[in-house]
C-alpha distance (Angstrom), angle and dihedral (degrees) to the residues before:
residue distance angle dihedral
X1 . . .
X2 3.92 . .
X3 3.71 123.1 .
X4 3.25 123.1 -127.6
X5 4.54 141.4 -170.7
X6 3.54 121.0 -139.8
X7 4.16 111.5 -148.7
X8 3.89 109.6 -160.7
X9 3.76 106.6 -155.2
X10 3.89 134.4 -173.1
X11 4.02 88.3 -101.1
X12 3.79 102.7 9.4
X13 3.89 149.5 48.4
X14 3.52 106.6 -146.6
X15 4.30 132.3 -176.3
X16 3.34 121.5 -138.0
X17 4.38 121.0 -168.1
X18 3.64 112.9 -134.3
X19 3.82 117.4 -157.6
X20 3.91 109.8 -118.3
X21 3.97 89.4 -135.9
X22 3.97 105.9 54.2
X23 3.47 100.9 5.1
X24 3.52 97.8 -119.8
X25 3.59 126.3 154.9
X26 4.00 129.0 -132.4
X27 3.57 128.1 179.9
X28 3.86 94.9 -167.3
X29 4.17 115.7 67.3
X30 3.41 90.4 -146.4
X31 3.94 95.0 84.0
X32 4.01 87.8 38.0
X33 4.35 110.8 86.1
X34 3.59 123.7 -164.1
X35 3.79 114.5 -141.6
X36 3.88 91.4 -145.5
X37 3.37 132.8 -10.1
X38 3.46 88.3 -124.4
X39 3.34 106.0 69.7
X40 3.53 95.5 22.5
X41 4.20 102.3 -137.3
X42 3.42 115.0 157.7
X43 3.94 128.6 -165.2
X44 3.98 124.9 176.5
X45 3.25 115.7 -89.7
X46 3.69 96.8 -114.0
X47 4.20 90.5 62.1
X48 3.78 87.4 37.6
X49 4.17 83.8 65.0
X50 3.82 90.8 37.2
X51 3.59 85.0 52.0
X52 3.74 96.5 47.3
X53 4.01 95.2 52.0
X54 3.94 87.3 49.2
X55 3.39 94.2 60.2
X56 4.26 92.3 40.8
X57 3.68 87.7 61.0
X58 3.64 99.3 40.4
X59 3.56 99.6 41.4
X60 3.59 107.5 143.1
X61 3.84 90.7 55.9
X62 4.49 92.9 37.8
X63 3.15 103.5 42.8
X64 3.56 130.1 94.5
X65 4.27 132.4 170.0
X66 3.54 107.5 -68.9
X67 4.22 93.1 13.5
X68 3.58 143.4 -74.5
X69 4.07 127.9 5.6
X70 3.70 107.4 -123.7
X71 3.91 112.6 -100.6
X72 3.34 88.9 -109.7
X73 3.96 107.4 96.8
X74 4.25 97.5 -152.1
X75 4.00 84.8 46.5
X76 3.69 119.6 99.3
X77 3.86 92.7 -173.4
X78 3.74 119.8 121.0
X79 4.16 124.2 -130.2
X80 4.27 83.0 -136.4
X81 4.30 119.7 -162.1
X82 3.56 88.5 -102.0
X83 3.50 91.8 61.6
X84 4.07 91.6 42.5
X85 4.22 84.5 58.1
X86 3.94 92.2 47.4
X87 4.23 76.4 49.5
X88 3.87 89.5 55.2
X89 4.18 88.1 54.5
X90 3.80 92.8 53.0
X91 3.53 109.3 35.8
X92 4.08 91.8 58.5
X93 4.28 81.8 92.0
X94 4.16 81.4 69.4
X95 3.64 121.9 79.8
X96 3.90 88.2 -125.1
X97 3.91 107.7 42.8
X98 3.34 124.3 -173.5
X99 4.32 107.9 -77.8
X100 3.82 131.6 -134.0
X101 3.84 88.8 -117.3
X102 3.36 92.2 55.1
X103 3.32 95.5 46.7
X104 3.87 87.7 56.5
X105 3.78 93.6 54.4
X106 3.83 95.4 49.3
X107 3.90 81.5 53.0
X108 4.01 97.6 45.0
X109 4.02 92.2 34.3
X110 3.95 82.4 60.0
X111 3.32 104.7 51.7
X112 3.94 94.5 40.5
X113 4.18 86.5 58.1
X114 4.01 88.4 62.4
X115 4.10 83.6 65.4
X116 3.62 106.7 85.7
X117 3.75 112.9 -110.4
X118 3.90 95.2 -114.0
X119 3.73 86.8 56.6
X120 3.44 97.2 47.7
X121 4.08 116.9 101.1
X122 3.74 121.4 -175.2
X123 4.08 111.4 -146.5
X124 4.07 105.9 -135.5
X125 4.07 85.6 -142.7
X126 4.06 110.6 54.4
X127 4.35 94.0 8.9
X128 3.87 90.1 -126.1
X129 3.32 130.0 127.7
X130 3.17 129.5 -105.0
X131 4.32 124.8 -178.5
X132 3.62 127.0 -109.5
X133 4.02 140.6 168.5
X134 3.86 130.4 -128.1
X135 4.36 88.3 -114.2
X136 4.02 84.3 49.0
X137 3.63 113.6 124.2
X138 3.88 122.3 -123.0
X139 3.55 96.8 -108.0
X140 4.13 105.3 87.4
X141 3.88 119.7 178.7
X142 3.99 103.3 -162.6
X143 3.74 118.4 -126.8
X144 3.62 91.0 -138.3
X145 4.07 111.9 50.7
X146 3.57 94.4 8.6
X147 3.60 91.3 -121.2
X148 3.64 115.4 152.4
X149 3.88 114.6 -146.7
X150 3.72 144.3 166.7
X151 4.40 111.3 -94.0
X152 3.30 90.4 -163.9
X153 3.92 109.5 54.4
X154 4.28 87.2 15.9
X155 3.82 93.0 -130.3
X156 3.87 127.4 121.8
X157 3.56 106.6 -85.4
X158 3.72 112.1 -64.0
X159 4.11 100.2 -142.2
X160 3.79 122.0 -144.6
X161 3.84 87.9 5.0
X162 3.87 119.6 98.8
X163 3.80 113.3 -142.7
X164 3.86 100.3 -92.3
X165 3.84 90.3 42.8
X166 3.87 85.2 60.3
X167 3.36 95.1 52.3
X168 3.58 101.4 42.6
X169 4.25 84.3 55.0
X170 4.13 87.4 43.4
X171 3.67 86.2 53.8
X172 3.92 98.7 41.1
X173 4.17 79.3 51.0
X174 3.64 92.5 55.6
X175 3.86 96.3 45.9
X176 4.00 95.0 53.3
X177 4.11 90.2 47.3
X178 3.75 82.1 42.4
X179 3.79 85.6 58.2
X180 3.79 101.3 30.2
X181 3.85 84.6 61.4
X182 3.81 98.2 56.4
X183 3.44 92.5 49.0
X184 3.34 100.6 54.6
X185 3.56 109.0 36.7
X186 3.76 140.3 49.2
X187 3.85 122.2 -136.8
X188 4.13 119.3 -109.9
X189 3.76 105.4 -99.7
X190 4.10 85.6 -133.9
X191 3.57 103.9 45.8
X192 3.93 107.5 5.9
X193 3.88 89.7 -126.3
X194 4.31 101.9 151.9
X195 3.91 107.6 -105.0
X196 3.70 133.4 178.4
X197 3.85 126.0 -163.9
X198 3.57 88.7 -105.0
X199 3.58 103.6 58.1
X200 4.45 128.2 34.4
X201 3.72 113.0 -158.9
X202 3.81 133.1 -156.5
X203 4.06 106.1 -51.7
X204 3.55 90.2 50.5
X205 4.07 100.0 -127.8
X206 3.32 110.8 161.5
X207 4.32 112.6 -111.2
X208 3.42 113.5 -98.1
């Protein structure tokens, strides 16, 4: 269902389309976007963006098989790639159109979300994924940067060091900066954030 304004003027009654998102109005369809065709919701092109780059940087949690659920939650249409490229075409009136490289990612992030999740195996070097089975050893060599890492504790491949011997040193790491920190620092008297004389931080306190 799309929203719409009625304008009642001296000599006409006129329509206007308001975007479900912001709730602005547009009296031109060319800066309204339908999701699908099939169900026929429409934002503004602006949200339609906003609600593109969402989804890119959340896309373990956005995306679906085939692309994006449509915004609307009781929809099960999909916001597909071939609607992101018609996207590309219309938002070029905007001072930030839709990019090639994101373009890409709407297109890769798709076709990763068809790979079940336990399957799916994010390389710590280039972020993509690459496939793996339960019975798969540790050792992965991505098919994308060739980098070979570790599936289980997502790091490059930690060499002459079995997986709980990495962890154990990770965690050994962690406890001396842990400690290395508290000894040299004193926390802000406003937010408790560790500062040195050498170096402010965010709320500005001056170091102790």
């Amino acid at each position: 269902m799309n929203y719409y304004k009625t304008h009642v003027g001296s000599d006409e009654v006129r329509e206007e389309m308001v975007c479900q998102c912001c709730l602005g109005t547009s009296e031109t369809p060319q800066i309204m976007f339908s999701i699908d065709e099939a169900c026929g919701h429409q934002m503004c092109v602006t949200c339609t963006l906003d609600y593109v780059r969402e989804g890119l940087g959340n896309r373990t949690q956005r995306f679906l098989p085939g692309g994006l659920k449509c915004f609307v939650a009781s929809c099960g249409s999909i916001l597909t790639f071939d609607r992101v490229r018609a996207l590309v075409l219309v938002s070029r009136c905007l001072e930030a159109p839709l990019g090639t490289e994101e373009v890409a990612k709407f297109h890769r992030y798709s076709v990763e979300a068809t790979l079940p999740v336990s399957r799916r195996c994010f390389c710590p070097t280039c972020n993509r994924v690459a496939e793996v089975a339960d019975d798969d050893p540790a050792l992965v060599r991505c098919p994308y940067c060739s980098e070979s890492f570790c599936r289980k504790c997502l790091v490059p491949w930690h060499v002459g060091a079995t997986c709980d011997e990495y962890q154990a040193r990770r965690g050994n790491v962690g406890d001396n900066s842990a400690a290395l920190v508290k000894a040299t620092t004193r926390p802000c008297p406003i937010c408790s954030t560790p500062t040195t004389h050498w170096h402010g931080h965010g709320c500005r306190t001056p170091a102790l």
